[in-house]
Chimera marker file (.cmm) of the C-alpha trace (Angstrom):
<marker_set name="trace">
<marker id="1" x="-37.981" y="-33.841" z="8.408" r="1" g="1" b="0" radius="0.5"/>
<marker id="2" x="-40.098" y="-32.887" z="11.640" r="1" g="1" b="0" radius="0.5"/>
<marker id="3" x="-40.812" y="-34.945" z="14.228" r="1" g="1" b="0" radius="0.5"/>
<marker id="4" x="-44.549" y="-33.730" z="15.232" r="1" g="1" b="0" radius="0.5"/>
<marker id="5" x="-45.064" y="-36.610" z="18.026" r="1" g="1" b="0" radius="0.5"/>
<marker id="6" x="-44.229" y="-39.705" z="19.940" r="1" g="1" b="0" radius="0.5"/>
<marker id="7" x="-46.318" y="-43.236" z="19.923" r="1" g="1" b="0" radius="0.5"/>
<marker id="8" x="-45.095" y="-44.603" z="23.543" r="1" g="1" b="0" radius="0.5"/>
<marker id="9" x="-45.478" y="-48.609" z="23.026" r="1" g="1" b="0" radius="0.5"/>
<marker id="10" x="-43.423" y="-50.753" z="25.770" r="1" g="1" b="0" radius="0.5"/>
<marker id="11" x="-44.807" y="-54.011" z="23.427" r="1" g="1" b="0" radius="0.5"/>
<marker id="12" x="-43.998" y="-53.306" z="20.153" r="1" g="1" b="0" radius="0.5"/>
<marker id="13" x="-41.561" y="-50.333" z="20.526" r="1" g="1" b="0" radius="0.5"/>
<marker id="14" x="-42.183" y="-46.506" z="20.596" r="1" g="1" b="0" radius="0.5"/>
<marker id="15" x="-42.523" y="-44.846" z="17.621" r="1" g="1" b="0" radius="0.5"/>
<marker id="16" x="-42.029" y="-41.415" z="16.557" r="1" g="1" b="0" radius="0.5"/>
<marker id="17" x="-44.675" y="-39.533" z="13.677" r="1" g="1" b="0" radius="0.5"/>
<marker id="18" x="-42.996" y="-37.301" z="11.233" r="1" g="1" b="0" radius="0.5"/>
<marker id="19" x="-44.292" y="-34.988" z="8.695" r="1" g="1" b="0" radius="0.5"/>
<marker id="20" x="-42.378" y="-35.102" z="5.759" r="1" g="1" b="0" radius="0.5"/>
<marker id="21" x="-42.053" y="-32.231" z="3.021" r="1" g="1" b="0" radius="0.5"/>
<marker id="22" x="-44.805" y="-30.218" z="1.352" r="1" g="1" b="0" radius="0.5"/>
<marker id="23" x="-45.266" y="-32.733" z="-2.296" r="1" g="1" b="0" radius="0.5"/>
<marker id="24" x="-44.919" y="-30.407" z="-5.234" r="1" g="1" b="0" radius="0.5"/>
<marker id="25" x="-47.971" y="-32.703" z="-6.839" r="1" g="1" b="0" radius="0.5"/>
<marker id="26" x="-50.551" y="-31.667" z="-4.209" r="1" g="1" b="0" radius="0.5"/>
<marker id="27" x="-49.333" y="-28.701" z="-2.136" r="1" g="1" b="0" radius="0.5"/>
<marker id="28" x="-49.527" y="-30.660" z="1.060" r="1" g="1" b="0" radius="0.5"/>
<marker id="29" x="-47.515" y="-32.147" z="3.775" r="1" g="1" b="0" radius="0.5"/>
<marker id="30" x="-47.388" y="-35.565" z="4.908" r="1" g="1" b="0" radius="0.5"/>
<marker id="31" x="-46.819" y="-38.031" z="8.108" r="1" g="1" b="0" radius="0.5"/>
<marker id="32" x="-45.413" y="-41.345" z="8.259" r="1" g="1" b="0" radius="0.5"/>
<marker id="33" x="-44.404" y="-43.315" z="11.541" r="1" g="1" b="0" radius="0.5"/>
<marker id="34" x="-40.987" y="-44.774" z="12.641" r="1" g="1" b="0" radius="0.5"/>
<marker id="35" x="-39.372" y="-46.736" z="14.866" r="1" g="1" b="0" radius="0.5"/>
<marker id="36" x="-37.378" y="-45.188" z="17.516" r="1" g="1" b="0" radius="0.5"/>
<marker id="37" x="-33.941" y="-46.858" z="16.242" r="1" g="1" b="0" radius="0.5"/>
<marker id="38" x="-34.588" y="-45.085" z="12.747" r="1" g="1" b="0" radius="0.5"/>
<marker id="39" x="-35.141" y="-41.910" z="13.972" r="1" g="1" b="0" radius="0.5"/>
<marker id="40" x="-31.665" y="-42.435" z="15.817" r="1" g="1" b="0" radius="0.5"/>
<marker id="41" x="-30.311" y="-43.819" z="12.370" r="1" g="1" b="0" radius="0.5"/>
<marker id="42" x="-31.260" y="-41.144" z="10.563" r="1" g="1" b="0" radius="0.5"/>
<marker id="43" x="-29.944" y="-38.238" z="13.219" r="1" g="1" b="0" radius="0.5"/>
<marker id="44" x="-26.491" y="-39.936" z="13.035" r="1" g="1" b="0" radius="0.5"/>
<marker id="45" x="-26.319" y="-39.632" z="9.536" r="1" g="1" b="0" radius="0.5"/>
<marker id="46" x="-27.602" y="-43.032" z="7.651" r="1" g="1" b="0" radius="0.5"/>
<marker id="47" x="-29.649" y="-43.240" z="4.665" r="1" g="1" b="0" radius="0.5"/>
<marker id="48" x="-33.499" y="-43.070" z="4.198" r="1" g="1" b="0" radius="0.5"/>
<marker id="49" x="-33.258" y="-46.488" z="2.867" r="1" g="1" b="0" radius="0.5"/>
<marker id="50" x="-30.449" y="-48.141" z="5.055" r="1" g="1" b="0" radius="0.5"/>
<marker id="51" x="-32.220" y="-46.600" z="8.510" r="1" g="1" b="0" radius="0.5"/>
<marker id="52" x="-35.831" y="-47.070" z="7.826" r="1" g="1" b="0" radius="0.5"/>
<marker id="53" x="-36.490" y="-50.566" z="7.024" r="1" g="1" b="0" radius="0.5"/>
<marker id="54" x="-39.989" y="-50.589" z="8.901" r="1" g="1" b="0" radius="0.5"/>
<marker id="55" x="-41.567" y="-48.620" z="5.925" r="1" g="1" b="0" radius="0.5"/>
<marker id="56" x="-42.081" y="-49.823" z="1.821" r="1" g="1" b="0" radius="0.5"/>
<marker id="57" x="-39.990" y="-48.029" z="-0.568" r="1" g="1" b="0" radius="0.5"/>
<marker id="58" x="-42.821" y="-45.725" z="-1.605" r="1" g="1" b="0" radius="0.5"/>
<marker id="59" x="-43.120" y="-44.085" z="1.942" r="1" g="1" b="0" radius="0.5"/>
<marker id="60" x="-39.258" y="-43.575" z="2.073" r="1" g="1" b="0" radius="0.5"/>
<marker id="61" x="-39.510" y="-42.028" z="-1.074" r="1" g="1" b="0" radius="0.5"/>
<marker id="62" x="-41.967" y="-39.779" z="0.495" r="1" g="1" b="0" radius="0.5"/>
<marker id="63" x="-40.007" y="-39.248" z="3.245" r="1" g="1" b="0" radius="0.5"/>
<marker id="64" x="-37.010" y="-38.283" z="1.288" r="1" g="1" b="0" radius="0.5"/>
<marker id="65" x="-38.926" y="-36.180" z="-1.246" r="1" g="1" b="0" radius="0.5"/>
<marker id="66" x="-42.749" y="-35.339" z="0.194" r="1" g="1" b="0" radius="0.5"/>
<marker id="67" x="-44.533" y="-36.854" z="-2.898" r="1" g="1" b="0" radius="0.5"/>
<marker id="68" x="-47.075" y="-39.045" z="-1.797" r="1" g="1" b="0" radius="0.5"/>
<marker id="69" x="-47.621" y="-42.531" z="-3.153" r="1" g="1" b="0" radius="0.5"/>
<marker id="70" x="-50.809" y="-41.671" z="-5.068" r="1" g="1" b="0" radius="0.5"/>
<marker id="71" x="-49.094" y="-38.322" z="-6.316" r="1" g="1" b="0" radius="0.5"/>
<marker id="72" x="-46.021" y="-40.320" z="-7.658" r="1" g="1" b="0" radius="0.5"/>
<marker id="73" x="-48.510" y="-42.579" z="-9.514" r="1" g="1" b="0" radius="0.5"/>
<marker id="74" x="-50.825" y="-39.539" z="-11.119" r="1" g="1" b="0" radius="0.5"/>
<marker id="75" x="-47.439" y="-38.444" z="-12.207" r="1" g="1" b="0" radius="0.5"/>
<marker id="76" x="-45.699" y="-41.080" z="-13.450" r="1" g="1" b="0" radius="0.5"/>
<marker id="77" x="-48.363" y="-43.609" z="-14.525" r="1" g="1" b="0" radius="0.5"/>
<marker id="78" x="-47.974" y="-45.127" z="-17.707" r="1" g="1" b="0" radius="0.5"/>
<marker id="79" x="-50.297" y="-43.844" z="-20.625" r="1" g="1" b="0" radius="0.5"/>
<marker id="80" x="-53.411" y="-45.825" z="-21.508" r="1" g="1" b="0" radius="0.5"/>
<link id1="1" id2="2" r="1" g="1" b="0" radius="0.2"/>
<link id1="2" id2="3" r="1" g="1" b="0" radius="0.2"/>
<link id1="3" id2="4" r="1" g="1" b="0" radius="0.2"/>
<link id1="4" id2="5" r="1" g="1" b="0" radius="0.2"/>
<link id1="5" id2="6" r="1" g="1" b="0" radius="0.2"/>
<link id1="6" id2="7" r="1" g="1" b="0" radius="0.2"/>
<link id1="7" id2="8" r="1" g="1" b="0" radius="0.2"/>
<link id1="8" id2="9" r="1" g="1" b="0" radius="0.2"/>
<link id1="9" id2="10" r="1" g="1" b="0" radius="0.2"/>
<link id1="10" id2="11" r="1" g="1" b="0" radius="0.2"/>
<link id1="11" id2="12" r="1" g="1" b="0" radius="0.2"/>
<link id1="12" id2="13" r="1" g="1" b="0" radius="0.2"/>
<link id1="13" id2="14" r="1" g="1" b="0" radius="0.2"/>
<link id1="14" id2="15" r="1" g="1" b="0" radius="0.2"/>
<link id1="15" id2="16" r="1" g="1" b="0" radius="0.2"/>
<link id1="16" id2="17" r="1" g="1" b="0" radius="0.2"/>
<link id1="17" id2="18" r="1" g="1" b="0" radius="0.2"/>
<link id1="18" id2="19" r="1" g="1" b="0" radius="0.2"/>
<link id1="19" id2="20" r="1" g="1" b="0" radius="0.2"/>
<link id1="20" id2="21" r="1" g="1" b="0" radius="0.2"/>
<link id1="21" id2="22" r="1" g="1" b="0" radius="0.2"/>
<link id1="22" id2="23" r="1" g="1" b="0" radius="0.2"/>
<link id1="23" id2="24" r="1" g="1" b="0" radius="0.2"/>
<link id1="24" id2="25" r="1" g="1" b="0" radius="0.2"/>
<link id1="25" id2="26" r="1" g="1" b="0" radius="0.2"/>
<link id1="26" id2="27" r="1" g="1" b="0" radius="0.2"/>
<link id1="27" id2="28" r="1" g="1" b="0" radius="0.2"/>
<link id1="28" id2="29" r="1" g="1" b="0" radius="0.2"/>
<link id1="29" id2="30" r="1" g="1" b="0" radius="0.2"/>
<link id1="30" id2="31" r="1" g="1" b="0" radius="0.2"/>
<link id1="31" id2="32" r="1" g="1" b="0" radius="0.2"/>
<link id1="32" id2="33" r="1" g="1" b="0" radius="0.2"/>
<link id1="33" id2="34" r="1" g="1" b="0" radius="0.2"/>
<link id1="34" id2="35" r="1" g="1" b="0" radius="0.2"/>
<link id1="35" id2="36" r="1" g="1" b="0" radius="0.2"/>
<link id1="36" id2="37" r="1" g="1" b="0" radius="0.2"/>
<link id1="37" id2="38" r="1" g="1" b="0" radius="0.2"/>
<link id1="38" id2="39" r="1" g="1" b="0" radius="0.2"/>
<link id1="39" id2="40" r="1" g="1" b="0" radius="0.2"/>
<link id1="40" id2="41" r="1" g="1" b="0" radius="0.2"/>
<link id1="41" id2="42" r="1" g="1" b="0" radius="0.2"/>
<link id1="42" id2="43" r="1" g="1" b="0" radius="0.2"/>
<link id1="43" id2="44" r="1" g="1" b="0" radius="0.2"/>
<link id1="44" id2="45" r="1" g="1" b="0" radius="0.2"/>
<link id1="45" id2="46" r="1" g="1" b="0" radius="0.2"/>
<link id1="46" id2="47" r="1" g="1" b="0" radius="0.2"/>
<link id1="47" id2="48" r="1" g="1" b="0" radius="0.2"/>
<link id1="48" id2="49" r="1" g="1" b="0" radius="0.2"/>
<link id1="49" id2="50" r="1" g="1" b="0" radius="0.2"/>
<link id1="50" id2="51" r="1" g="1" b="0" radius="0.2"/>
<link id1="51" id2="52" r="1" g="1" b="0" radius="0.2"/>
<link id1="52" id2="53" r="1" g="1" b="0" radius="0.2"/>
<link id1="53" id2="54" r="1" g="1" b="0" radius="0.2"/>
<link id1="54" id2="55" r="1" g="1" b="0" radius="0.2"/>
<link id1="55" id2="56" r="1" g="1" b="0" radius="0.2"/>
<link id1="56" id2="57" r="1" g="1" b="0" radius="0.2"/>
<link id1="57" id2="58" r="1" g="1" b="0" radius="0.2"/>
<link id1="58" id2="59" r="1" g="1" b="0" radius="0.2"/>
<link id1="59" id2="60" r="1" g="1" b="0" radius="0.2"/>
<link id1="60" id2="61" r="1" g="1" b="0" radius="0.2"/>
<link id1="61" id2="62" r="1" g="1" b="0" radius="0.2"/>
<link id1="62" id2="63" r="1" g="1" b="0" radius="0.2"/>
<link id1="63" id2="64" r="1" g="1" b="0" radius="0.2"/>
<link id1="64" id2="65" r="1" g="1" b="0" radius="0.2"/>
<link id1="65" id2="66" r="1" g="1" b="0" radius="0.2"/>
<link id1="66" id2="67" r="1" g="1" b="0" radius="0.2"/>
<link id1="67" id2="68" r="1" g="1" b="0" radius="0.2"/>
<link id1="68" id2="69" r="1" g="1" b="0" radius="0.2"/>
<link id1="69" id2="70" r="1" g="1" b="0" radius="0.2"/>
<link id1="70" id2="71" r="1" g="1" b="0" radius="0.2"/>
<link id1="71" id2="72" r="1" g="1" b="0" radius="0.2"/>
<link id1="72" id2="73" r="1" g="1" b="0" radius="0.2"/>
<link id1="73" id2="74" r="1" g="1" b="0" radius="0.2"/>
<link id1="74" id2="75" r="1" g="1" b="0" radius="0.2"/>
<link id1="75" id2="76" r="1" g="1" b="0" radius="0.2"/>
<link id1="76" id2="77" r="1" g="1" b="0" radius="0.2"/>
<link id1="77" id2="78" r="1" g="1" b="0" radius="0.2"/>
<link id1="78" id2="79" r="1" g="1" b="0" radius="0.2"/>
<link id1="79" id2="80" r="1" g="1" b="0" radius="0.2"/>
</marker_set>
């Protein structure tokens, strides 16, 4: 996990943009934004899923992992 830059926002909250691992679907990196308090969460040790609440499960998964929503579904999708 990389932090790669900071959303300053005295209304809602500053928020911090990370770019998560390479996905082993598609080769490629990816970002997803969080809340200042879950970036804190997360350095002291909490779980992806008990720190960041702000995001679905599918982008915690990607932060955890690096596959990408649409990557998990070409995968995993059931057969027609």
């Amino acid at each position: 996990m990389k932090v790669i830059d900071k959303i300053y926002d005295a209304v809602n909250g500053d928020r911090y943009v990370i770019e998560t691992k390479e996905c082993f679907h598609c080769n490629t990196t990816g970002r997803v934004e969080i809340q200042a308090p879950e970036l804190f969460y997360l350095n002291q040790g909490k779980k992806v899923q008990e720190a960041v609440t702000s995001l679905s499960k599918d982008y915690r998964e990607m932060l955890i992992t690096g596959i990408h929503p649409n990557c998990w579904i070409e995968m995993f999708r059931e057969e027609e």
